[in-house]
C-alpha positions as CSV (number, residue, x, y, z in Angstrom):
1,X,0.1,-154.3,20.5
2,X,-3.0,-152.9,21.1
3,X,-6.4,-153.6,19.0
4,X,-7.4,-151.5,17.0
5,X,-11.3,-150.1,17.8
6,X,-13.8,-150.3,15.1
7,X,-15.4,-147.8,14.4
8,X,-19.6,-148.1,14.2
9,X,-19.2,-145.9,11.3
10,X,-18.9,-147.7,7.8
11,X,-18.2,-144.7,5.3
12,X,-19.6,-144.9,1.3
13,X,-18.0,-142.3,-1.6
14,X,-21.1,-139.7,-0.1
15,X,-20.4,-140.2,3.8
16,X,-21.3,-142.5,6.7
17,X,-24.0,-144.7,6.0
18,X,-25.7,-143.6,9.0
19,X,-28.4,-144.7,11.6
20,X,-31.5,-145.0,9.2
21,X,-29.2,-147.3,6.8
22,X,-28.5,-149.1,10.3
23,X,-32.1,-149.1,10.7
24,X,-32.7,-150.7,7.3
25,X,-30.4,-153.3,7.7
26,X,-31.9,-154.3,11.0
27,X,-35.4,-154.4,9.5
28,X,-33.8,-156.5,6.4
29,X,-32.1,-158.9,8.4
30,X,-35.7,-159.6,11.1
31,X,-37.4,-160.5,7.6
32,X,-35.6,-163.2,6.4
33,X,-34.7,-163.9,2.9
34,X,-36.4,-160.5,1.5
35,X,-37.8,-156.9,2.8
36,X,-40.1,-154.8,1.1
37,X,-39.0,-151.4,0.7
38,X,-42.5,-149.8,2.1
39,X,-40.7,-146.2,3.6
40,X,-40.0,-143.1,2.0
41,X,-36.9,-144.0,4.8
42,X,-36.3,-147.2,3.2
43,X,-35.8,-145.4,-0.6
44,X,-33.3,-142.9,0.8
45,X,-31.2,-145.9,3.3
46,X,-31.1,-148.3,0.3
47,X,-28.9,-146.1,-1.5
48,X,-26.7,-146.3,1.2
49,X,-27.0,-149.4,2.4
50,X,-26.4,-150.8,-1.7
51,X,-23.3,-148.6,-2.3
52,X,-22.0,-150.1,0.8
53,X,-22.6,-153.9,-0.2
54,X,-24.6,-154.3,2.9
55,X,-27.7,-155.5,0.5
56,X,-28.7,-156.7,-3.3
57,X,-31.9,-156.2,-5.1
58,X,-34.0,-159.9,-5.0
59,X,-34.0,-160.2,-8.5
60,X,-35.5,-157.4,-11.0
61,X,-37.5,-156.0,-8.3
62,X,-36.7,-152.4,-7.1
63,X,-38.9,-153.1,-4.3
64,X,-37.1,-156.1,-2.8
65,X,-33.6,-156.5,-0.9
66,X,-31.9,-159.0,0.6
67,X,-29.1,-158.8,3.2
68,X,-25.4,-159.6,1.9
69,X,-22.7,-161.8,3.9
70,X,-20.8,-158.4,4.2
71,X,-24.2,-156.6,5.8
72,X,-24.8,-159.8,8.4
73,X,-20.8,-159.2,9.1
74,X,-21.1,-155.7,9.8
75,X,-24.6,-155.8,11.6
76,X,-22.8,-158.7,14.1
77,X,-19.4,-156.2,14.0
78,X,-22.0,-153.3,15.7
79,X,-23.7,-156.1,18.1
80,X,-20.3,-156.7,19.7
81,X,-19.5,-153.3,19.9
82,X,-15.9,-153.9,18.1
């Protein structure tokens, strides 16, 4: 049997999450525990990038994200080029 490719393309009820969500997550990830959403970029990836489970707010903040075990997966899933 062959493997199955997987595709770079994670897809949310509203569409692919897209390369400024990949972006985001990036930037998320090279900050360590939490990222300051500082972009008007940022405000339209997060949307994204929460509906997806690739990040959590830190707290009450709206401000503030952290990446998820499911956003490191997918991040690693992308560096492999699976």
């Amino acid at each position: 049997m062959e493997r199955a490719t997987l595709s770079p393309t994670r897809w949310t009820a509203s569409g692919p999450v897209g390369t400024r969500c990949i972006a985001l997550l990036r930037r998320v990830r090279a900050s360590g525990d939490a990222y300051t959403l500082i972009r008007n970029v940022d405000r339209d990836a997060v949307v994204k990038a929460l509906a997806a489970g690739f990040v959590a707010w830190v707290g009450q903040s709206l401000d503030h994200v952290r990446l998820t075990e499911r956003g490191a997966a997918y991040l690693d899933r992308l560096a492999r080029v699976e």
